[in-house]
N, C-alpha and C positions, 0 to 999 in steps of 0.2 A: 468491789473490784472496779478499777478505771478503767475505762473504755480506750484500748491501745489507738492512740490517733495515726500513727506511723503507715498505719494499712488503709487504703482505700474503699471503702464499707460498699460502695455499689462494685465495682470490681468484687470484690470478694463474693457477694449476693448474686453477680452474674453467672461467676466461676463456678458455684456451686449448683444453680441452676443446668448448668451446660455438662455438670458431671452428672447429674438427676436426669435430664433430658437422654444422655446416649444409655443409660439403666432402664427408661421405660423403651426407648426404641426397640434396646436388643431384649428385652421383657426380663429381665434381670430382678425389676422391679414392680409390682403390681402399680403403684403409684406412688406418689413423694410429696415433701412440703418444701417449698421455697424455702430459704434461711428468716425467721420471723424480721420485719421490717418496719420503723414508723411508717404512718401515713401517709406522711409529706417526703418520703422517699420516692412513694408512687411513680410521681409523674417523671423522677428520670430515669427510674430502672423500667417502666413499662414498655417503651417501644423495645428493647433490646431485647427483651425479655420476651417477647411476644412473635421478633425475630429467629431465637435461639429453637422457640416451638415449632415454630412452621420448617425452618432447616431441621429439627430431627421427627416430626413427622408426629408431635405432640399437641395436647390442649392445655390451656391453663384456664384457670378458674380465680379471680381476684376474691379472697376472704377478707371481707371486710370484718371480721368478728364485730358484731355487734354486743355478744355477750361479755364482754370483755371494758371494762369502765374507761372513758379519754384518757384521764389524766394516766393511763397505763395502758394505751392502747397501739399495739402491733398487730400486723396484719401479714399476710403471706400468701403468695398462688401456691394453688390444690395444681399437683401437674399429674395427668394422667395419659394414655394413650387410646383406649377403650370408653364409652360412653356407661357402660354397666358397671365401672370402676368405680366413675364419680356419684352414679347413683349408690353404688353403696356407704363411700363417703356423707352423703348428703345426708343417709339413712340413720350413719350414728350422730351425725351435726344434730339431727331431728329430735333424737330421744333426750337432746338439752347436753351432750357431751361436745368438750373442746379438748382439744389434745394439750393446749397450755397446760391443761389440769390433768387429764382423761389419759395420757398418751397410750397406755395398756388397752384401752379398748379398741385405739386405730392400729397398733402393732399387726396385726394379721393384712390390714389393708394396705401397711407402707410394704411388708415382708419383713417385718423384724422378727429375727429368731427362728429365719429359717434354717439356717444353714447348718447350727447346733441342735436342733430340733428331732424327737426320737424317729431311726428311722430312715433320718434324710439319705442318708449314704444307699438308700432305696431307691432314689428319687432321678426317676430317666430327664434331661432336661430338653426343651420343647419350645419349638415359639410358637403363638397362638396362631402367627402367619409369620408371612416372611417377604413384609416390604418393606425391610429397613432401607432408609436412604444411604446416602454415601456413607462411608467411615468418617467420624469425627467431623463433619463441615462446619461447627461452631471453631472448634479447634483451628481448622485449615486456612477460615478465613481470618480469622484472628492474629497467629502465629507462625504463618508461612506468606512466602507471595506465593503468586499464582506458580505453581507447577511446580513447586519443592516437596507438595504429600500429593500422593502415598511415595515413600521412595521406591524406586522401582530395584528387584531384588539383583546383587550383582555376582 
């Protein structure tokens, strides 16, 4: 398959970031992976990226996969909210799994399969606290000027 050139790849990897970012704020999400990335993407998505965090009240973590050969090598931030998240990520990195390969082993860690999962329709929902930042401020400042969101109800 060709790589559709039509769409702008660090846009894209932003946007996706900023949809992962307001998932772990509002705890929607245990953690997430960036959209996988070359290396030499790095250095333009990083500041923005690193911006999108600190507006929704997140961490990132740069995986440089090392386990993973150059001449095929993609890389991605670990985004998480909580410090005990990443350590368990780190936990399954440890036992030599990468989700390239492994993704079944970090499912429980992104929240994959929860929502169909036996049960769930049990499942009271909760945030672990409750200091989400503003609604959407990736969003806000990006696609509104100043004082167009939230619209005020009429």
């Amino acid at each position: 398959m060709e790589r559709d050139q039509r769409m702008d790849r660090r846009s894209f990897i932003l946007g996706m970031m900023t949809a992962f970012a307001e998932c772990l704020a509002h705890e929607c999400k245990r953690a997430a992976l960036s959209p996988p990335f070359y290396p030499d993407d790095y250095p333009d998505i990083r500041s923005e990226a690193e911006r999108i965090a600190r507006e929704h009240g997140v961490f990132l973590l740069y995986e440089e996969n090392a386990d993973i050969p150059d001449y095929k090598k993609v890389n991605w931030f670990v985004m998480y909210k909580y410090p005990d998240v990443l350590e368990e990520y780190m936990s399954i990195r440890n036992r030599g799994l990468n989700p390239v390969w492994d993704l079944e082993a970090f499912s429980k860690w992104l929240s994959y399969g929860m929502v169909w999962g036996d049960g769930a329709e049990k499942v009271v929902p909760r945030m672990r606290e409750e200091n989400v930042k503003e609604d959407m401020p990736t969003v806000m400042r990006i696609l509104f000027k100043p004082g167009d969101w939230p619209i005020p109800r009429f």
